[in-house]
C-alpha positions in Angstrom: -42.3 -2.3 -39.0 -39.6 -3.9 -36.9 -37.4 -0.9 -35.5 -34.1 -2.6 -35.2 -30.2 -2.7 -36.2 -30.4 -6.5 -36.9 -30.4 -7.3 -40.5 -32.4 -9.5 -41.6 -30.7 -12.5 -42.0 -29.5 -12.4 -38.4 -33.1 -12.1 -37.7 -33.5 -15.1 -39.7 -30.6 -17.2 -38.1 -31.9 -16.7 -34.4 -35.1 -17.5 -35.3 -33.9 -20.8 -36.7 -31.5 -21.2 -33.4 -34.2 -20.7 -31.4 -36.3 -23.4 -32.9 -33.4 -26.2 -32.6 -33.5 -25.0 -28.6 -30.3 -23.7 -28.3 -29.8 -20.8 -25.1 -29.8 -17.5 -26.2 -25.9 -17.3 -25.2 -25.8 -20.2 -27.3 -27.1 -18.4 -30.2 -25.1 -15.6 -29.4 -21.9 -17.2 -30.2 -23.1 -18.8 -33.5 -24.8 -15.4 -35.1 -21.3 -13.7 -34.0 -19.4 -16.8 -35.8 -21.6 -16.8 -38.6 -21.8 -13.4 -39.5 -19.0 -12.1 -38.0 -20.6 -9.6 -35.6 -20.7 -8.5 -31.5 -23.8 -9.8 -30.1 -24.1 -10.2 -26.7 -26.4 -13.3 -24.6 -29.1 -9.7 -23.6 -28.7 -8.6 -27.3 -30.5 -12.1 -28.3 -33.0 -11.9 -25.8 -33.9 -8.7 -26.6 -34.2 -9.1 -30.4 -36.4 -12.6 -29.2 -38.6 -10.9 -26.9 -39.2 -7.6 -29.7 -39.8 -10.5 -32.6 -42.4 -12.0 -29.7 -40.2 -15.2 -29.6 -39.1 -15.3 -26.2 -40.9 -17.3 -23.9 -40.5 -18.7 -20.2 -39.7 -22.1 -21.6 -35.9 -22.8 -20.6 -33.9 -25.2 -21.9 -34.3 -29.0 -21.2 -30.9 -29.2 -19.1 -31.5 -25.9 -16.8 -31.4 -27.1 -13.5 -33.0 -24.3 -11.3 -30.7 -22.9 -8.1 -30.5 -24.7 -5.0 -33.0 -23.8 -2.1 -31.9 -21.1 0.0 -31.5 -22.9 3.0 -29.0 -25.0 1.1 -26.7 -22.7 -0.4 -23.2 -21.7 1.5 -24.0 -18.5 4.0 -21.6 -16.1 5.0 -21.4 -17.0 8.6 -21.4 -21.0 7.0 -18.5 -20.0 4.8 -16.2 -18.3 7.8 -16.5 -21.4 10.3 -15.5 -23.4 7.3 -12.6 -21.8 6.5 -11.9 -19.9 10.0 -8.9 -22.5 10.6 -7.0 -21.4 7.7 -8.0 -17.7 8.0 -6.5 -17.2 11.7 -3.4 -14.8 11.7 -1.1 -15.7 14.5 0.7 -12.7 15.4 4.6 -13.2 16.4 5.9 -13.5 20.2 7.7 -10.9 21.5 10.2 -11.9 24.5 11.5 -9.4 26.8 14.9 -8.1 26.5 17.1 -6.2 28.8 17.3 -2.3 27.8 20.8 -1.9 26.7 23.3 -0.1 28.4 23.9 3.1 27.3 27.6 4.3 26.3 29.3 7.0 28.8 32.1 9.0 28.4 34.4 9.0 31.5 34.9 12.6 30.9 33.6 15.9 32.9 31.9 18.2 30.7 33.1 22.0 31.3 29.1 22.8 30.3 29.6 25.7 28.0 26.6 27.8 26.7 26.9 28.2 23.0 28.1 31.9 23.2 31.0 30.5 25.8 32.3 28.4 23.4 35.5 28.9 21.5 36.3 27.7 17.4 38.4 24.5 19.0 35.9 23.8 21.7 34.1 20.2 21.6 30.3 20.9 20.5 28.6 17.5 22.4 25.6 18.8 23.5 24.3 17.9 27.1 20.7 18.9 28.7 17.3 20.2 26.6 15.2 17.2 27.5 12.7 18.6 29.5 10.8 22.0 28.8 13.3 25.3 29.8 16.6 22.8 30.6 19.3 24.9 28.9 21.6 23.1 26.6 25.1 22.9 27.4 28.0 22.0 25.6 31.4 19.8 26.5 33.8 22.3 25.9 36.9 20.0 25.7 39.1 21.0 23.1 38.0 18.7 19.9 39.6 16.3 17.2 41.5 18.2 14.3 38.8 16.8 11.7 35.6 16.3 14.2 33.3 19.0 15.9 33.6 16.4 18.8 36.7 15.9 21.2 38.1 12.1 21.2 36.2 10.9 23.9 32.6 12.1 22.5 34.2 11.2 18.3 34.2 7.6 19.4 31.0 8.1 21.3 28.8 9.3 18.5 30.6 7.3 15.3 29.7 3.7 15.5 32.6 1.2 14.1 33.2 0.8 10.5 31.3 4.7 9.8 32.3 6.9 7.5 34.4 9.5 8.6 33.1 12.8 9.4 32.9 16.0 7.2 35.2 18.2 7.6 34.8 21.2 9.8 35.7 24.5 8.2 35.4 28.0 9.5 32.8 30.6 8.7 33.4 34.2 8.6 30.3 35.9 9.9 29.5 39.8 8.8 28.0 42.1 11.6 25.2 44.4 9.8 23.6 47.0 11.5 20.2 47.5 11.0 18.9 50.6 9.7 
């Protein structure tokens, strides 16, 4: 008793394929034409070897691999194609550090509880750790936070125009 999902007749046909020495991938293709089913090239040999039909006899035009010293190598394989794999990396020249844009103005250097609603809000100090920021105190533009000078500092040309600046009413609540 032959425990297997072949039928018969597929049984039959490989059998026959095998005799005309086809390769089992070979056969593979004809039983699926044939009988219109899914084996696979290890699905044949498998089904050979349990029938006892599979041997170590390979086909007449099986040429065995190449030696191993013959085949391509890794490290053969990178000097070949190391030309074509080098990544040239762009040249940087050096530039000059721009300028940087100055107001010819003299800040007044208000703290933020010095400063009034029409008061210019430019900031000036905080870079290092404990500098106090200061503010420019000049009175500002009708629709900037900024006064003219420090406006046409800040907004590049062609930039959209600022939001405008409206007044908050704050609420003093006492804590219970």
């Amino acid at each position: 008793m032959e425990p297997s999902n072949w039928a018969s007749g597929h049984s039959d046909a490989l059998r026959e394929y095998l005799a005309l020495g086809m390769t089992y991938s070979a056969i593979a293709r004809a039983i699926n034409a044939k009988f219109n089913t899914a084996y696979s090239r290890n699905a044949t040999i498998g089904r050979a070897k349990r029938m006892g039909l599979a041997g170590t006899n390979r086909p007449r035009d099986w040429t065995p691999p190449a030696p191993r010293d013959q085949r391509p190598s890794l490290r053969r394989l990178r000097e070949h194609y190391a030309a074509a794999s080098r990544w040239f990396g762009p040249v940087f020249e050096s530039v000059e550090p721009p300028k940087l844009r100055c107001v010819d103005l003299e800040p007044r250097l208000l703290s933020l509880l010095e400063l009034e609603p029409g008061d210019c809000r430019y900031p000036y100090g905080g870079d290092t750790e404990g500098e106090a920021i200061t503010f420019c105190g000049h009175p500002r533009r009708e629709d900037s936070s900024y006064c003219t000078a420090h406006f046409h500092l800040t907004r590049g040309p062609g930039a959209a125009p600022e939001r405008v600046v409206g007044t908050a009413s704050l609420r003093i609540v006492e804590a219970a």
